[in-house]
C-alpha angles and dihedrals in degrees: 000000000000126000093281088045089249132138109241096211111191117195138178128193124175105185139007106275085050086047090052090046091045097045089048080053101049083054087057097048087052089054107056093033104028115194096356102086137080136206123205125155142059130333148107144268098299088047091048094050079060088060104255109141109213130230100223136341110290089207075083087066105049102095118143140207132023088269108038094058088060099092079047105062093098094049091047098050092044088057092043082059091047094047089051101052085046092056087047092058105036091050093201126193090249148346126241131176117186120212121326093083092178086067099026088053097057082055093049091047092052097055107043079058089060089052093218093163079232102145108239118213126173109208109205110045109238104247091256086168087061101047135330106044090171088073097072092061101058104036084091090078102051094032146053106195133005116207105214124207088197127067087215096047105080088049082076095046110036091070087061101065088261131127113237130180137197104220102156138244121304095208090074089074092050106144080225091085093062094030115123118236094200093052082060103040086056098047093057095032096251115152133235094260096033106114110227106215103190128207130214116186102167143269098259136070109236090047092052083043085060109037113016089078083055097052093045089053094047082057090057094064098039089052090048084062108041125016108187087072113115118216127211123180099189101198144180135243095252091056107028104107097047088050092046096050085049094058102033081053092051092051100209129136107271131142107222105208125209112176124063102239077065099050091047096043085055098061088048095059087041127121098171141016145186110202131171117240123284144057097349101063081076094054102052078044089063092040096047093237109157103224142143131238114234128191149186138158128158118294102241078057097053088043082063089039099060091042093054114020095095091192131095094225138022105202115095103235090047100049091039074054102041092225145063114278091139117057119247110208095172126170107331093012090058093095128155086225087055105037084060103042089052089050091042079061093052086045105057092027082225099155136029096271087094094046092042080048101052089046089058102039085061090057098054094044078065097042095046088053123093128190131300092315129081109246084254108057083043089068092036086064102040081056103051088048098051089050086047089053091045104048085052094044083060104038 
């Protein structure tokens, strides 16, 4: 351990779903260490309620899509330089990033160069069986060990010289499997028999840019044919007031939520969601919550997307299943008539896809688990030990 018998903990999240994963973590460092570790680096809100102070803001960071981070190349470079001095001058036990790998990598790349002995993990494997499968033959050189969500996923990496572990998904610890549906029906007025229909729009700008007028407008419709449905948009710091000015301009009746217990109390008096792709597809799984995936880039994005994305879905159930138990309503399918009749469906539970759906979600609540240990402390542990190796490789 260091001079003050600390810990020194880098991390590094780009996004929210990375600062969730790093701030759950942090708790599970502090468990198994107590007082004697430290966080610098870069993350968001729930990372900063751990005690880490960021470096700087990582709204900076969310940025989505092969064309729209273009105008941000400079930005993005300037922080990569930040991040590294900072590094320099911490001296921490260890870096870890944690997802985005296009921005994580150039990091990772940096620093090798600078040969600190400081050992380099990257905590969320990139999708290589998606795209990019070259990717998987030259992390090796920029990483030590890479901390996978996924069982399938260090089959892809292991050929290729680099370390990969197993740890679990954090979304099976998600406080929305023990959150209580009455607290949060009381709290926003909404009665026992009122259905709570909750909408998901994204965590970055340019995806709420694209869907969220589509949802609202899907809202709408559903609105127009039953009054008595409740609407909740949980949202994130980095995209709040956009999400906020949509809805105050629709006019429609929609709580937009800001705190996690609400977020999470929302998905446990659901009975029915829209989400946009991504993290959180898993969550309402776990939660049961009946829901569909929507979708929409640019097109000159999905045009690269279909030429290089080697995979039938994109949403995570339905690719851990290997079929389609979610719907995938993705560019020209992601309409607001669609979006409500397939939620209508989910509503009223009136064909097999519910029952199709209840039957998965179960499944992928088994294959995401691993071990005693929650994924956290898993990679809590992997973690300690490798410091530990690498501190006596070095004594």
């Amino acid at each position: 351990m260091t001079s003050n018998n600390k810990l020194k903990i880098y991390l590094i999240a780009g996004e929210p779903s990375g600062d969730l994963l790093g701030s759950r973590f942090m708790r599970a460092m502090r468990r198994k260490l107590g007082d004697k570790v430290e966080f610098y680096g870069v993350g968001g809100d729930t990372m900063e309620k751990e005690g880490l102070t960021p470096l700087f803001d990582i709204s900076d960071l969310a940025v989505m899509g092969l064309v729209e981070i273009i105008p941000s190349i400079p930005k993005i470079l300037g922080l990569i330089n930040q991040t590294i001095n900072n590094i320099k001058t911490v001296k921490p036990d260890v870096v870890i990033t944690i997802d985005s790998w296009s921005f994580s990598e150039r990091i990772h790349k940096k620093l090798r160069k600078l040969k600190l002995g400081i050992p380099q993990v990257h905590y969320v494997a990139p999708q290589v069986w998606a795209w990019k499968k070259k990717r998987a033959q030259t992390m090796y050189k920029y990483i030590d060990l890479l901390l996978t969500l996924f069982p399938y996923e260090p089959k892809y990496f292991t050929p290729y010289r680099l370390r990969a572990e197993f740890v679990g998904h954090p979304v099976i610890e998600s406080p929305a499997l023990v959150a209580d549906s009455n607290n949060f029906r009381r709290r926003y007025n909404i009665g026992k028999d009122e259905k709570v229909i909750t909408v998901l729009p994204g965590s970055r700008k340019t995806e709420v840019s694209k869907l969220l007028p589509d949802f609202l407008n899907a809202v709408k419709l559903l609105h127009e044919q039953d009054g008595s449905y409740r609407f909740v948009i949980p949202t994130v710091k980095t995209v709040a007031a956009s999400v906020k000015s949509a809805v105050k301009d629709s006019g429609l009746p929609i709580i937009v939520l800001e705190n996690e217990a609400d977020r999470y109390g929302a998905f446990s008096a659901s009975c029915a969601a829209i989400a946009a792709s991504g993290t959180v597809s898993l969550e309402l799984a776990i939660c049961g919550v009946p829901h569909i995936i929507c979708y929409k880039v640019s097109p000159l994005t999905a045009l690269l997307a279909k030429h290089f994305l080697k995979i039938q879905f994109v949403n995570l159930p339905n690719i851990l299943l290997g079929r389609e138990i979610v719907p995938e309503l993705l560019q020209e399918r992601c309409i607001p008539a669609n979006i409500a009749g397939y939620t209508k469906h989910f509503i009223n539970r009136d064909n097999d896809l519910y029952d199709k759906q209840q039957e998965g979600f179960a499944k992928v609540k088994t294959i995401l688990g691993a071990g005693e240990q929650t994924p956290s402390e898993n990679a809590a542990q992997i973690i300690i030990d490798l410091i530990t190796e690498n501190k006596n490789a070095h004594h």
